[in-house]
C-alpha positions in Angstrom: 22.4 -53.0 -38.2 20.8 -54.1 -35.0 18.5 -56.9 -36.0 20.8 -58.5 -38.7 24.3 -57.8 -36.9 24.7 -57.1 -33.6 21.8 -59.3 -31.7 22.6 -62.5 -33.6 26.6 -61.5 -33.0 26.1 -60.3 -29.8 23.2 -60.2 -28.4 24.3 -63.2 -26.3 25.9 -61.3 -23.9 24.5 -59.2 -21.2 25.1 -55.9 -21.6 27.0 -55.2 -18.3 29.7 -57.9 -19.3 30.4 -56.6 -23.2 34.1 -56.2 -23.4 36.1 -54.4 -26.2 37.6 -58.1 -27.2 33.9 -59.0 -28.5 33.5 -55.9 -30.4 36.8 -56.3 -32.1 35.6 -60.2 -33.0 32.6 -58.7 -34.3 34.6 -57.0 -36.7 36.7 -59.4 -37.4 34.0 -61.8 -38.6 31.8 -59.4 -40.7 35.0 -58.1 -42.6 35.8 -62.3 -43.1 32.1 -62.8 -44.0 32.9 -59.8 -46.8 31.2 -56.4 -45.8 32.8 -53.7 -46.4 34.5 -51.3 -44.4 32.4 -48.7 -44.7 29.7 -50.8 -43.8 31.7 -52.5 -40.5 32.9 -49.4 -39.1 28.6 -48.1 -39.7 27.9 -51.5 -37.8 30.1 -50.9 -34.6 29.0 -46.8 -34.7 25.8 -47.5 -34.2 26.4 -49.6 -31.2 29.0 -47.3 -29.8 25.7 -45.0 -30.0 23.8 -47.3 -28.0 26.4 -47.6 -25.6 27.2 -44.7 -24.9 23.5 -43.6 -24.1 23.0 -46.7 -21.9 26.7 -45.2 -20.7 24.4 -41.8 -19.1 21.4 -43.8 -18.4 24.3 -45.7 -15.9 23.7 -48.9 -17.6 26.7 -49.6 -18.7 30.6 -48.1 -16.9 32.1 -48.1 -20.5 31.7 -47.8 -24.3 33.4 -51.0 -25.2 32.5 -50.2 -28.9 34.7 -46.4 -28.5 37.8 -48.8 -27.9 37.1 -50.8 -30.5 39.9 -50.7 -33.4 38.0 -49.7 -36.3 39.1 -51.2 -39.5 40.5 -48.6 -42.1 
């Protein structure tokens, strides 16, 4: 999920500056280019994972991918 999704879709950005409107883009445009939910909402838990250990290694103040809206 990280090499083929996120770092291409996100990688962008610096960490520090993510914000829960990119995340919710993210999903946007992998359900558009026809994943499937199961396979979007796998895509944005494994970067809310990431998040929230940079989250207690102080990297990071928030888990932008926790507010996300996951699709259903």
């Amino acid at each position: 999920h990280v090499e083929r999704h996120l770092i291409p879709f996100l990688g962008h950005h610096k960490l520090i500056r993510l914000e829960p409107t990119h995340v919710q883009n993210l999903i946007g445009a992998k359900l558009r280019e026809g994943l499937s939910v199961t396979t979007v909402r796998a895509i944005v838990i494994t970067l809310s994972g990431a998040l929230r250990q940079a989250l207690d290694w102080g990297l990071v103040g928030r888990n932008v991918a926790a507010m996300a809206k996951l699709p259903k």
